[in-house]
C-alpha positions in Angstrom: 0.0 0.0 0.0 0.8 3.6 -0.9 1.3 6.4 1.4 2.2 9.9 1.4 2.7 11.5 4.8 3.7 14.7 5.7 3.3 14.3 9.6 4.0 17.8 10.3 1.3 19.2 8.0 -1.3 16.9 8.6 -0.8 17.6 12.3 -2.0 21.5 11.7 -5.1 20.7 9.8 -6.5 17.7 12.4 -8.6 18.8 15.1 -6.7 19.9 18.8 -7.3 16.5 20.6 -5.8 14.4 17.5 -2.5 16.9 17.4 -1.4 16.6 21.0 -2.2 12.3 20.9 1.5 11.6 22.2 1.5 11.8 26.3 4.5 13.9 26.3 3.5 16.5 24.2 0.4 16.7 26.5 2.1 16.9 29.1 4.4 19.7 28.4 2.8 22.9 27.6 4.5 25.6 28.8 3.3 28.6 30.1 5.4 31.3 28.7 6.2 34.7 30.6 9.0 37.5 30.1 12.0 37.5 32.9 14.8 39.8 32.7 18.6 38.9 33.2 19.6 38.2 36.0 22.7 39.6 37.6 23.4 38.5 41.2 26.6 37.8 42.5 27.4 34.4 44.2 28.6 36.3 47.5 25.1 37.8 47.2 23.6 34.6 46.8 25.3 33.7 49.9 24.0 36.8 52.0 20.1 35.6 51.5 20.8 32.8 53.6 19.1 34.5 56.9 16.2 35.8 54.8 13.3 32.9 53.8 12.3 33.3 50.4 8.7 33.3 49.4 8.8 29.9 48.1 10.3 28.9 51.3 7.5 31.0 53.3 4.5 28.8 51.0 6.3 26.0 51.8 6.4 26.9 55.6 2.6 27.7 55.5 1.2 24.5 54.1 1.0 21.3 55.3 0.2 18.6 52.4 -0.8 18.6 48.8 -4.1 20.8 48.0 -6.6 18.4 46.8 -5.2 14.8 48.1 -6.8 13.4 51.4 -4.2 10.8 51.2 -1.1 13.4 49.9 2.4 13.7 51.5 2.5 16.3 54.7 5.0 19.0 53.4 8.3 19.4 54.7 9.6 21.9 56.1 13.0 22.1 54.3 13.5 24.1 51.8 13.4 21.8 48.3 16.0 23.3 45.7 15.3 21.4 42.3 18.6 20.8 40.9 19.0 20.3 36.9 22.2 19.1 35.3 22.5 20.1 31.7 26.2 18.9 30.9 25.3 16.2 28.6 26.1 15.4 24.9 23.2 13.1 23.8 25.8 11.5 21.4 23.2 8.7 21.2 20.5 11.0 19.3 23.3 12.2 17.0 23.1 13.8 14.4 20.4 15.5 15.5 21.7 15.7 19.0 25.4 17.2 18.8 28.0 18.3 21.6 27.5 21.6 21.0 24.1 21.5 20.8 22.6 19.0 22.8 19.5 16.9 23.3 17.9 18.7 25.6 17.8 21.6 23.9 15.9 20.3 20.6 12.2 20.0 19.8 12.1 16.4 18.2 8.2 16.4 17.5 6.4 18.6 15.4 4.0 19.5 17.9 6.4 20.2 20.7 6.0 23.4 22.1 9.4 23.1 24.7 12.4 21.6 24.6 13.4 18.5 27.0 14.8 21.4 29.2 12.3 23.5 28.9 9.5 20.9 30.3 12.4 20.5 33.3 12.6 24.1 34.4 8.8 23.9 34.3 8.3 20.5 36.6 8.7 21.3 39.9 7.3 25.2 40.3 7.6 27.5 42.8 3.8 28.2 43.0 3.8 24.8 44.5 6.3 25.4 47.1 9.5 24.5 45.7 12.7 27.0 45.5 14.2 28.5 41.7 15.9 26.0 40.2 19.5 26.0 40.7 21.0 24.4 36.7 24.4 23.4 36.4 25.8 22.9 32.4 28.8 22.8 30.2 30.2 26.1 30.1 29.8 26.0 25.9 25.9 26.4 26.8 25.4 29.5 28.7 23.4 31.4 26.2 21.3 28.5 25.0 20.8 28.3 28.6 19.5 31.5 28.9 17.3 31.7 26.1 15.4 28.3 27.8 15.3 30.3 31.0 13.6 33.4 29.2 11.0 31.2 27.0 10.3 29.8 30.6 10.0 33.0 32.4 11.8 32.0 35.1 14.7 33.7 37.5 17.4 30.6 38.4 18.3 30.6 41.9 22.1 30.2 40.0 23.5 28.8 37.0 26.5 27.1 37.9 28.9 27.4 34.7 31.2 23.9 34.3 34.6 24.7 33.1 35.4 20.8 31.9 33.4 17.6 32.0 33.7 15.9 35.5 30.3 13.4 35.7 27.9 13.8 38.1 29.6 13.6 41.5 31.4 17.1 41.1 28.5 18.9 39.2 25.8 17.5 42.6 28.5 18.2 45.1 28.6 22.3 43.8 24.8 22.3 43.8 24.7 20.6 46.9 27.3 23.3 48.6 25.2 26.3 47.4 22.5 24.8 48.7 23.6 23.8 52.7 25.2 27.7 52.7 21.6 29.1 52.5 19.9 26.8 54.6 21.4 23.5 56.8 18.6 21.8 56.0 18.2 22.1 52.7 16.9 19.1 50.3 17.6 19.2 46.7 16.2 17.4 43.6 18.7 16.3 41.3 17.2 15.7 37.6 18.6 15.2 34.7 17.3 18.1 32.2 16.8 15.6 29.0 14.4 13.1 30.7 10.3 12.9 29.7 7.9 12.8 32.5 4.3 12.5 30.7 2.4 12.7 34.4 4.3 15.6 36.4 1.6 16.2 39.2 2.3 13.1 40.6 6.0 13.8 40.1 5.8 16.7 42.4 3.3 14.7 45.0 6.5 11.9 44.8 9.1 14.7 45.0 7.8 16.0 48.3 7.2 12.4 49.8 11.2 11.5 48.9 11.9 14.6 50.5 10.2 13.7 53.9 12.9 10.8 53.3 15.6 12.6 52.5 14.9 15.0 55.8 15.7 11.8 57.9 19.0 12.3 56.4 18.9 9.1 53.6 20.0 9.2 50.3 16.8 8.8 48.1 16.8 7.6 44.2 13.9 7.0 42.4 13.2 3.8 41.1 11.2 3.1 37.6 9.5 -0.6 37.9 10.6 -2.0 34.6 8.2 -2.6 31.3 10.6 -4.9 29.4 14.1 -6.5 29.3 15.9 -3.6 28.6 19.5 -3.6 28.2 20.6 -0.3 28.5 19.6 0.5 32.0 21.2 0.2 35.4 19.0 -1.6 38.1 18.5 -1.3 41.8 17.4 -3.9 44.0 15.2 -3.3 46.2 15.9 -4.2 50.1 13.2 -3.9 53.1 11.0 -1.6 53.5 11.5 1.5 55.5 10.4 2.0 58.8 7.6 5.0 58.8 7.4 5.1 54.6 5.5 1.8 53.7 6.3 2.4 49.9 10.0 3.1 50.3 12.7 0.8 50.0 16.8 0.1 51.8 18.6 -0.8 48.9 20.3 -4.1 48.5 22.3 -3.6 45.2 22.9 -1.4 42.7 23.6 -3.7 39.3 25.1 -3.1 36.1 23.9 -2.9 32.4 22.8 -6.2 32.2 22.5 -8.3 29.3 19.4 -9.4 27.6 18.6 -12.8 29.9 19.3 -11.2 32.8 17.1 -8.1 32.5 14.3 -10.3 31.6 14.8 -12.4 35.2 15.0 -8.8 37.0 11.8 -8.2 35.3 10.2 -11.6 36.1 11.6 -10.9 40.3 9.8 -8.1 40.5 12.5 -6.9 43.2 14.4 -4.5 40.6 13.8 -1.2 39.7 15.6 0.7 36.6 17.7 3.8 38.0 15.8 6.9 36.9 18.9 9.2 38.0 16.6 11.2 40.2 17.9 11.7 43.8 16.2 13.6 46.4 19.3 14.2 49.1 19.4 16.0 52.3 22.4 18.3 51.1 25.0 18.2 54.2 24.2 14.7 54.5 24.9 14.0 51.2 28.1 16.4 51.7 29.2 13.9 54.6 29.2 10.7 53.0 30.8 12.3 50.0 34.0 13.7 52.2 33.8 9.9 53.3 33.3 8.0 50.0 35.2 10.6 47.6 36.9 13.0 49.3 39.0 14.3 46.2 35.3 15.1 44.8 34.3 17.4 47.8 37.4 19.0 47.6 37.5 20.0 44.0 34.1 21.5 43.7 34.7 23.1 47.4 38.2 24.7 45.8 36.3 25.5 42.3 33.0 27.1 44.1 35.5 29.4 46.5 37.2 30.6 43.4 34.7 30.7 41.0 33.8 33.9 38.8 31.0 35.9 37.7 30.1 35.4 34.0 27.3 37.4 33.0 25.4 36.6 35.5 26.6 33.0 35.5 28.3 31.7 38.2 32.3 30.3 36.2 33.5 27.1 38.5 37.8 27.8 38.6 38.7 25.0 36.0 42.1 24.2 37.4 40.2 23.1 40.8 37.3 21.6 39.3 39.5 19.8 37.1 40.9 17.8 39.7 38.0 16.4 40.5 37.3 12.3 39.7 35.5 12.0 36.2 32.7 9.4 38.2 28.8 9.7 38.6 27.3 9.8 42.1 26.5 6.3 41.6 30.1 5.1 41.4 30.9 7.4 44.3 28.6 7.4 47.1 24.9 5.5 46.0 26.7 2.4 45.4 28.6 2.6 49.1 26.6 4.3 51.2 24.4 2.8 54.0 22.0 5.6 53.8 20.6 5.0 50.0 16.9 4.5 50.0 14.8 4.0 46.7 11.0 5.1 46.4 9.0 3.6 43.1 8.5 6.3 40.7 4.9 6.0 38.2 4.7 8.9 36.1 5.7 7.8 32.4 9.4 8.2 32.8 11.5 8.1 29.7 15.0 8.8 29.5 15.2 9.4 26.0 18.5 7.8 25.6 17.8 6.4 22.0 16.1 7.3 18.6 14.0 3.8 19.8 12.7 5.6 22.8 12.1 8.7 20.9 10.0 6.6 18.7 8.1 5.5 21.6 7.0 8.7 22.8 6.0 9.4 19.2 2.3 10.0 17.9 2.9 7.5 15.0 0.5 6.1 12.3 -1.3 2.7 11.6 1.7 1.2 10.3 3.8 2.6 13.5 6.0 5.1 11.5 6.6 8.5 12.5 8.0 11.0 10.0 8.4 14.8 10.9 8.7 15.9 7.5 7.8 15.3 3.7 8.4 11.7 3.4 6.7 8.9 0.9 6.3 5.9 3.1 5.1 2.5 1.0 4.9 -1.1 2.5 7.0 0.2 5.9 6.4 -0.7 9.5 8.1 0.8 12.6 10.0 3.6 11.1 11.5 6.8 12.2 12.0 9.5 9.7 13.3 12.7 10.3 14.4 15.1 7.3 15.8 18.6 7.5 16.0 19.0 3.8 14.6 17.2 1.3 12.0 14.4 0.8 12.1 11.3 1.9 10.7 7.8 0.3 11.0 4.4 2.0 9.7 0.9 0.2 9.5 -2.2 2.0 11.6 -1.3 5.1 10.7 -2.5 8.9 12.0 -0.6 12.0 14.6 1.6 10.6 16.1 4.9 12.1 16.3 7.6 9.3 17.8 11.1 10.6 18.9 13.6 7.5 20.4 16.2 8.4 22.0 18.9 6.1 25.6 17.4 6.8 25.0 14.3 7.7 22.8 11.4 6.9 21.6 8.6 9.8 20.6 5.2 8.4 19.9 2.6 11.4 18.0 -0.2 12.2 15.8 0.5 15.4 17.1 -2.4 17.2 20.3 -0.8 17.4 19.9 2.5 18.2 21.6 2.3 21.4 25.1 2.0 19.2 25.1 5.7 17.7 27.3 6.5 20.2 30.1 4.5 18.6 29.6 6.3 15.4 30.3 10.1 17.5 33.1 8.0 18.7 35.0 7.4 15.7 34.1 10.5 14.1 35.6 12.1 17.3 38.5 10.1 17.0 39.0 11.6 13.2 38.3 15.0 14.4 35.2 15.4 12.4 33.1 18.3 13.1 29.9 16.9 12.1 30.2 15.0 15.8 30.6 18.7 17.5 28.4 21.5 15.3 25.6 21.4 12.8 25.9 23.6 9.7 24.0 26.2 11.4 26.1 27.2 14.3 24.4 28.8 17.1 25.8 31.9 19.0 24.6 34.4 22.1 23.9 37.0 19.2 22.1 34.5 17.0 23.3 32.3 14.1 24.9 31.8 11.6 24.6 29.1 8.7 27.3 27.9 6.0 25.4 27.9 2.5 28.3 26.9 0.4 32.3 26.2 1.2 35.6 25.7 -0.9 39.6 26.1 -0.4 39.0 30.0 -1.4 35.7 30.7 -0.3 32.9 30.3 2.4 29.1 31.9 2.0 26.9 32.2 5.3 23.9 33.3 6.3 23.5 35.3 9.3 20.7 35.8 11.3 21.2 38.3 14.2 18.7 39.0 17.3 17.0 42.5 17.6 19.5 44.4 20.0 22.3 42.0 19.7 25.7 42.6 18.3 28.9 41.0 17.7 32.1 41.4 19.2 34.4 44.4 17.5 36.9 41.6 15.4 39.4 41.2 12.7 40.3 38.3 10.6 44.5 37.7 9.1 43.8 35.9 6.1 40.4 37.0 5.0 38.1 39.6 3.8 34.5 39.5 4.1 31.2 41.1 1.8 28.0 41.6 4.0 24.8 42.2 1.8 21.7 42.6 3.9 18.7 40.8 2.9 16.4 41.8 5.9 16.4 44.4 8.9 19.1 47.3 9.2 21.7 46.6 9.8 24.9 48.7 12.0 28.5 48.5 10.7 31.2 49.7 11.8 34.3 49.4 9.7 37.8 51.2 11.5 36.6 54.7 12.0 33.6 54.4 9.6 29.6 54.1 10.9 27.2 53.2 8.7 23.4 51.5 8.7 23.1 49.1 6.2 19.7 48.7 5.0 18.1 45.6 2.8 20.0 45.3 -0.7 22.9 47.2 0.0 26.5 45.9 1.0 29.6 46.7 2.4 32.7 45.2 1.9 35.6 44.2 5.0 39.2 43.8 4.0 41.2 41.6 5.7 42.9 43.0 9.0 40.2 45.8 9.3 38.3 46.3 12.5 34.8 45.5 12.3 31.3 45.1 14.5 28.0 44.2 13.4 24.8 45.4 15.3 20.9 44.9 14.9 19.5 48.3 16.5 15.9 47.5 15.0 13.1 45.1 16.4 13.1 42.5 13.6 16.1 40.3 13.1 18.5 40.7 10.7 19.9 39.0 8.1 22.5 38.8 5.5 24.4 37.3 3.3 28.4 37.0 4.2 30.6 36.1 1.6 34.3 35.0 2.8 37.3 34.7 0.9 41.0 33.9 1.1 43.6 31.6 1.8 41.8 30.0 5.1 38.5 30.2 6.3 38.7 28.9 9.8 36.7 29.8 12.3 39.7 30.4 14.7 41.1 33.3 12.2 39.9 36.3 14.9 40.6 38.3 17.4 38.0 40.2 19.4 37.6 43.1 21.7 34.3 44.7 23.3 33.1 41.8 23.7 29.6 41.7 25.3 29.3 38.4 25.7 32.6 38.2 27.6 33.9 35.6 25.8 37.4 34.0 25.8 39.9 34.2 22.8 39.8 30.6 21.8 35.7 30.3 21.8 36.1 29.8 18.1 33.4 26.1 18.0 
């Protein structure tokens, strides 16, 4: 049988109900506000430590769950929801890239927020908990702050990560930040790429690990398995604990297992996939740390004291963070601990480590494909198509992967999604960029996209944000020819000041200052048109630099 679907189309002309069919998207509207910058210094952030918040007030005042005769009693702790943005998603590549990440993509057609975005929202502040404190790779600040803008919300702190150091480094900071405002605060560690398609009960579960975690245990969220699945860790489950009939000691914490023994953990009943959710008491968590992985507490307590203000950002010192293990929190306290305690988590948890589990949480057709764009689908089952640029046609194919990409072209079946990751390997062992940047490469000021390249020359399109501007710059070995195709655009060239309006041009030559600007309200765009005898992106040197940028943040 013949089919032509155009999935993202078809979505706009079906009725409301049939659009938002996929649990996620459902879940996951956002409710978008303005928020301004924030600028607060970390010494400041200190200083509020004697003052309660209003969160902290609302969370004084109420004593369970509005609504639920059988809801958790509120603790009094303050709960800080902690989101760790450092990852690559090397597993969703090439969609998913190092410098632009998972969790800040829209995968679906009829996804209104990003991964991230449906974090930030999750655990609110109009339900008692404290601003979210994120911690992320220092490459992401700005893509960070547009998520936090789109959200409308003010971060308690965004904790800037100098170089990759796992999870036990990044919670520790978080966790430090946290126990200097209040001893007794409790934070919620969550991963900021993870799909949770039922997030009242999320919140009703976050405040009941928190009465846990106020007893001063170490609490992880435990997802009771659907299938044999191989790319998991499991917990075992131990007795119950004393007061919390639904909570759990934990006897083991066990490995990726293969295929016949994830189906006998599912058949036990006993073992729970590991969400990588904790809900800690934060000097406790400190204490078994300095016990378990004392090199860990030290680094981020060395890189916190010297850390610097970055726009706002708080910059961890990278030669003190970067003696830090490279291990998860698993690997350094969960696994060693006494204190680890797991409570069953229900709300349609997906990790969305794989281009399998993003075709679970797909709205697919009849013949379970999904395709996001223009694609001719004939006699296939199970498919996932995703095209950037041009049609795609499938005849006769069963549960294949199919991700295009203007530079680089996915073919995969299904089955074996979970082995992308050895692709981004090799191609980072060649030093290929497609593994690191897409062909359009995103920056604080906006974008820019490479339309055509060869040894002499390089056309781009750049798209610049009303009221942004680039850094004042200069290139050695190149000259550049800027013709405006939309907005006004602000040149400066040496001593020269012009606007530069749609249809005209002006023309750089090489070792001349120049700065960019969009002074209007639309964005503007042009056409840049590079040549010489090499066109990297490392030929410049800046000053007045807004963005505060260092010289070798060329990517």
């Amino acid at each position: 049988m013949s089919r032509v679907s155009n999935t993202a189309a078809s979505a706009r002309r079906k009725p409301l109900n049939d659009r938002l069919s996929s649990p996620y998207i459902q879940a996951n509207r956002p409710q978008l506000s303005p928020v301004a910058e924030r600028r607060r210094s970390f010494s400041a952030l200190e200083r509020t430590a004697s003052r309660p918040s209003k969160t902290r007030r609302q969370l004084n005042a109420g004593n369970s769950v509005q609504g639920d005769d059988t809801a958790t009693s509120r603790t009094t702790a303050p709960i800080y929801p902690v989101i760790l943005s450092g990852g690559s998603g090397t597993r969703l590549w090439p969609l998913s890239r190092s410098m632009y990440p998972k969790q800040f993509i829209r995968f679906f057609a009829e996804q209104d927020c990003s991964f991230l975005g449906a974090t930030l929202r999750r655990l609110p502040c109009s339900e008692g908990f404290e601003a979210p404190i994120l911690l992320c790779n220092k490459d992401h600040r700005f893509l960070i702050k547009e998520e936090l803008e789109e959200a409308g919300l003010e971060p308690k702190a965004v904790v800037l990560e100098p170089v990759a150091r796992n999870t036990a480094a990044a919670i520790a900071v978080a966790a430090l930040v946290t126990s200097r405002e209040d001893a007794n605060a409790i934070i919620t560690v969550m991963p900021s790429d993870h799909v949770i398609t039922d997030p009242q009960t999320f919140s009703d579960r976050i405040l009941a690990a928190s009465k846990i975690a106020a007893t001063e245990r170490l609490v992880l969220l435990g997802i009771a398995p659907t299938e044999p699945h191989t790319g998991y860790g499991y917990i075992e489950k131990g007795e119950t604990l004393e007061g919390h009939e639904d909570a759990f000691a934990v006897d083991a914490f066990c490995e990726k297992p293969d295929s016949e023994t994830a189906q006998a953990y599912l058949e036990t009943g006993h073992h729970f996939w590991n969400s990588g959710i904790f809900v800690l008491h934060a000097k406790s968590f400190l204490k078994e740390l300095k016990r378990l992985s004392p090199q860990s507490l030290s680094a981020a307590r060395a890189s916190l004291e010297a850390a610097q203000m970055d726009l706002g950002n708080l910059l961890l010192d990278k030669d003190a963070f970067s003696e830090a293990p490279n291990v998860s929190i698993d690997y350094a306290v969960m696994e060693h601990t006494d204190l680890a305690a797991m409570l069953p988590l229900d709300v349609g948890w997906n990790d969305v480590g794989s281009w399998s589990s993003l075709w679970n949480l797909a709205p697919r057709d009849e013949a379970r494909n999904y395709a996001n764009c223009d694609a001719v689908i004939e006699d296939s089952q199970g498919c996932y198509i995703h095209s950037e640029r041009a049609l795609v046609s499938t005849i006769g194919v069963k549960d294949l992967v199919i991700v295009d990409t203007p530079d680089a072209l996915l073919v995969a079946d299904r089955s074996r999604a979970q082995d992308v990751s050895s692709v981004v390997k090799r191609l980072k062992e060649q030093g290929r960029k497609e593994q690191d940047q897409h062909i359009r490469n995103f920056r604080p000021w906006g974008y820019f996209e490479t339309l055509s390249l060869s040894d002499r020359f390089q056309v781009k399109k750049l798209h610049v944000k009303p009221g942004a501007k680039l850094s004042m710059q200069m290139h050695h070995h190149r000259s550049e020819h800027w013709i405006v195709v939309q907005g006004t655009g602000k040149v400066v060239i040496g001593d020269m000041e012009k606007l530069v309006r749609e249809n005209e041009s002006v023309y750089i030559f090489a070792t001349q200052w120049h700065r960019l600007e969009n002074p209007g309200k639309v964005p503007l765009e042009l056409i840049e048109v590079q040549i010489g005898t090499y066109l990297g992106e490392d030929d410049i040197i800046r000053t007045d630099d807004i963005y505060h940028r260092e010289a070798d943040e060329t990517k």
